[in-house]
Every structure is written in structure tokens, then in C-alpha cells.
Residue, then its C-alpha position, 0 to 999 in steps of 0.5 A: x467477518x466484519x465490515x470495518x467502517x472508519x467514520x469522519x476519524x481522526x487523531x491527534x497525540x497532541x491534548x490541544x491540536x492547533x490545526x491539521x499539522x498536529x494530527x497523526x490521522x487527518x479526518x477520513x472516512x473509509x471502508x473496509x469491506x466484509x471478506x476483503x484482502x487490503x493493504x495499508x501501503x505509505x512510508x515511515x510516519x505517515x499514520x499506518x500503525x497509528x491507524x491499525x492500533x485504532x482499529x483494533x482498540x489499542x488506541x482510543x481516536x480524538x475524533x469520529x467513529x469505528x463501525x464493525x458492521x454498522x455497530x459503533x466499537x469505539x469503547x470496545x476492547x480488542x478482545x470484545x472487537x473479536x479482532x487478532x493482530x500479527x505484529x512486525x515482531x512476532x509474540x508468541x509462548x516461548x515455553x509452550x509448543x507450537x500446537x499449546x500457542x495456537x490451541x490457547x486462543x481457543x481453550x480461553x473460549x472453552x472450547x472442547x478438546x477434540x474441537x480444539x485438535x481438529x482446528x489446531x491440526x487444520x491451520x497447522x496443515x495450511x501453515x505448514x507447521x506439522x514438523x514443529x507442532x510438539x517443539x517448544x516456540x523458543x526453538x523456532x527459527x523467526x519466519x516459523x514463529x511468525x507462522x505461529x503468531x499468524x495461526x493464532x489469528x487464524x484458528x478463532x471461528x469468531x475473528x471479525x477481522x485480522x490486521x497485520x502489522x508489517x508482519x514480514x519485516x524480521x523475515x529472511x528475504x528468500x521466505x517473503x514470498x513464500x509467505x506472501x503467498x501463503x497469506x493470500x491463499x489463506x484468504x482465498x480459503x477462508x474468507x476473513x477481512x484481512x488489512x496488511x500494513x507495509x511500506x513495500x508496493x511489492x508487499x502490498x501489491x502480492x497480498x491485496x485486492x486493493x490497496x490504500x495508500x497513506x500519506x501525511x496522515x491520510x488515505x489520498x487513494x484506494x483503488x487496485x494495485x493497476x489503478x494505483x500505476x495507470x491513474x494515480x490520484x496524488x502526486x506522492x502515489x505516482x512518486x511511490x509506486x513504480x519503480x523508478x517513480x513518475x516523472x512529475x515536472x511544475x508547469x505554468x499555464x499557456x495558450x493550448x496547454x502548459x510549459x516549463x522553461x521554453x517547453x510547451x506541452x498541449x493539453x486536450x480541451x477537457x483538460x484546459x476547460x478542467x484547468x480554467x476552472x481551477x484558481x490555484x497556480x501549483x500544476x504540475x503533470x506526470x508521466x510513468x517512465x514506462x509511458x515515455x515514448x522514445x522514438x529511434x528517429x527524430x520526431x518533430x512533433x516529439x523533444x529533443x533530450x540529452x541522454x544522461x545515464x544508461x541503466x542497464x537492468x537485464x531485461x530493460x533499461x533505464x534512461x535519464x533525460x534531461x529535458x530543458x533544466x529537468x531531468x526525468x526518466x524513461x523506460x526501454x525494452x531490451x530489444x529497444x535501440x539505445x540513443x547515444x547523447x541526444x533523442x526525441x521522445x513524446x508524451x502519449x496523450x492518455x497517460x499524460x496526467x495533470x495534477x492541481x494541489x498534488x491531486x489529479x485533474x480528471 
């Protein structure tokens, strides 16, 4: 299992990039680390693939490093990086079996025979795949394909690391998380640097220790799915994760804290001296619904809001506000009493954040 070290990288498709708009991948430096479980979360374009087909070799960067445990393998092949990858569409031998798909990575090493049969049948049993071992991959549903794609990744000793892309996506809704689960308790058993690209924070969230978050061609956080909702970073990890996302509003500055419209909102010192020393005008704060504080009785210290919509979902319920000319959300407990057209509600000062050029005021 390999340490995977991503040095100053970057990467344009563009022969002569004119600035940071023409990169796929903005410079970074970032570390993978030896043995762990990550996720690459962002959506659509924002680099993921892009990223992961360079650090498997199928893609050369424009600028930078891939260390694999301190070795530069920016001239390396996947093959000679020891490095499997699970595709969103599954690649398997249709004319073979399952048992000849997952033993064909190791016959290409020379392995024995017998060697062969005992590491076949050990992923066979941790993926469940024992009732189709002798079936031909053309007569597999596409969840048991996608298994089979995963063992070829598993079954090699010498893997330095596996990379998932978006391995889930042709997968029937009821069997993602069973194989979720599955992938997380192959990690736990066997130790291997595994990097999962997704654009779900449920995906990621299930399957990682930690997860990067990717944007606009840059990692804007790593950190633990808890770190991710209590203190995002970057305004689009608050927007991103949760759901509904953060409520983020623009403000300006004032005496004590900030506003918008004619709201005030009060900042601690740490906050306005942090602020003070900050030129740029772009401020806005950030709150998660969930840290919303709804009061049931009119509090003066609080706002007052009309309630726009009710959502009812079970066990909780959604409310739209609208605060001022903004509209923002919170979030009740079942047992919560629902306001009807107005209500006050606070923002806690711990879970209040700042944010200055979409990163986090600290």
C-alpha cells in the first residue's frame, strides 16, 4: 500500500493555458496517506475523474509531481504504479467466468496455480461471489459485474493502492449500500489506500475516514465527514453538504458586527479584529438549518421572520424564512411546535460562521 503525494500538480487541456480558468486541475499539493479510506466528493466537472486518471497514469499532468511513497511516477504506467481502478461502468471478460476474471490479473504475474485458487476463493467469499464463480461474466446482473471488477483490484498482494470511479453509479438503488458497506469492510480487513470519487455526500460519507471536497478544479477541504457539516471551510462545502445546504447571506460591515438590509447581526472581537485585518468587501456568514435556533416564544434578542413554507419530512421538519429580503432555512424536531406566519428565531454564536472570499474566517 502506497502513500500517494500529489506535489504543486496541476493540469490543463489547454496547450497554452492563459490563466487559472483554463485549468482542469488548479495547482494543489495534497496527500493521500498509506492504508487509508478517502472520498473525492464535488459535482459534475469540477476535476474528480480528471484527478484520479492522474494518479493512476492514464493521464500525464501539465505541471507538478506524483510521489507514490516518496518515488516520483509521473513516467510510470498504471501497470508499473501497481495501481487497480473500478470504473462507473463495469469492465469485465464477458466470455470468461467470474473465477477466470478475477484469476487473470494473477496468471499475468505467473503466479501458481494453487496460489491462484486460494486468493480467488478468499475475495470470492468477502464479495459474496461464490454462487457465480463458474458463470460466464456475460450472464451477470450489473451490480454482480461491478463486484467482479471490484475482486480484480482486490486479488493482487502488490496493489499500491485502488481508485474508484463513481463505482456505484449503474447500481440498483436498494444494493448501494450494501455494497457501501461492503467496500468499507474490505478496507477494514485489508488495509489498501483506497480513493472513492463521487459526487454523493451520502456515498462519501458511508465509505471514508475522510473526505476531499473539490471545486472548480481544487480541493477547498479535506477533513471528516463531522468536520465537513460543523466547520466548513468554503462556502460551497456548506452549500454541498447537508441537506438542505447552509444558509449563507452577504453582508457588509458595521460597529460591533455585520448587516444586511437593516439587520444587524453581532459578531465576537475575535471575529471583528480577524475581520479588520481583512481588505476585501465579499463577506458573507453561514449557518447549517439544523443550528438555526427557533424559539416558540418571542424573543428580543432573536428576529423576527415570516414563516414561508412547512415541509413535512417524518421525523423532522423544514421551515422557509424569510428574513429581511432573504429567505433561509431551519430545521425542527418532530416534537417541535410549528409557528404559524411569524416567529423569532437566533443564530448561536459557535455555529455562526464568517466567510471572506468564500473561505472561513477563523
Amino acid at each position: 500500500m502506497a502513500e500517494i503525494r500529489l506535489q504543486a500538480l496541476a493540469h490543463s487541456y489547454s496547450r497554452t493555458p492563459q490563466g487559472p480558468q483554463d485549468y482542469a486541475i488548479r495547482q494543489m499539493t495534497h496527500v493521500w496517506e498509506q492504508g487509508g479510506a478517502f472520498a473525492l466528493l464535488g459535482p459534475s466537472g469540477c476535476g474528480k475523474s480528471t484527478l484520479l486518471n492522474i494518479i493512476s497514469g492514464l493521464l500525464s499532468p501539465s505541471e507538478g509531481k506524483i510521489l507514490f511513497d516518496g518515488r516520483e511516477v509521473n513516467r510510470l504506467s498504471p501497470e508499473q504504479r501497481n495501481i487497480a481502478q473500478v470504473f462507473q461502468f463495469p469492465v469485465v471478460y464477458d466470455t470468461m467466468t467470474v473465477f477466470e476474471n478475477l484469476a487473470f490479473p494473477l496468471r499475468n504475474q505467473g503466479l501458481a496455480e494453487g496460489k491462484i485458487r486460494s486468493k480467488v476463493n478468499e475475495i470470492a467469499d468477502v464479495l459474496e461471489l461464490h454462487p457465480v464463480l463458474h458463470k460466464r461474466a456475460k450472464n451477470l446482473t450489473a451490480d454482480e459485474k461491478q463486484k467482479v471488477s471490484m475482486g480484480r483490484g482486490l486479488v493482487r498482494d502488490d496493489v499500491s493502492a485502488i481508485l474508484f470511479d463513481e463505482p456505484l453509479t449503474v447500481i440498483d438503488p436498494h444494493l448501494k449500500w450494501k455494497l457501501r458497506r461492503k467496500l468499507k469492510q474490505i478496507h477494514e480487513q485489508f488495509n489498501i489506500t483506497m480513493v472513492y470519487v463521487t459526487h454523493d455526500q451520502l456515498e462519501a460519507s458511508t465509505f471514508a475516514d475522510k473526505i476531499a471536497v473539490m471545486y472548480g478544479g481544487q480541493i477547498v477541504q479535506f477533513g471528516t465527514p463531522r468536520e465537513l457539516f460543523e466547520k466548513p471551510a468554503h462556502t460551497f462545502v456548506g452549500f454541498f453538504i447537508g441537506s438542505p445546504g447552509m444558509n449563507l447571506i452577504p453582508v457588509q460591515r458595521c460597529s460591533g458586527g455585520v448587516q444586511f438590509d437593516t439587520i444587524k447581526v453581532p459578531l465576537s472581537p475575535r471575529l471583528q479584529e480577524q475581520l479588520e485585518q481583512l481588505p476585501s468587501s465579499q463577506i458573507k456568514i453561514g449557518i447549517r438549518p439544523e443550528f438555526v435556533h427557533v424559539w416558540d416564544v418571542p424573543f428580543e434578542e432573536g428576529y423576527e421572520c415570516d414563516v414561508l413554507h412547512v415541509e413535512d419530512l417524518g421525523t423532522y421538519k423544514i421551515l422557509t424564512l424569510r428574513l429581511g429580503e432573504h429567505t433561509l432555512k431551519a430545521r425542527l424536531q418532530e416534537d417541535q411546535k410549528v409557528p404559524q406566519r411569524r416567529v423569532h428565531i437566533s443564530f448561536p454564536e459557535q455555529w455562526l460562521k464568517v466567510y471572506v472570499d468564500e473561505f472561513l474566517v477563523e
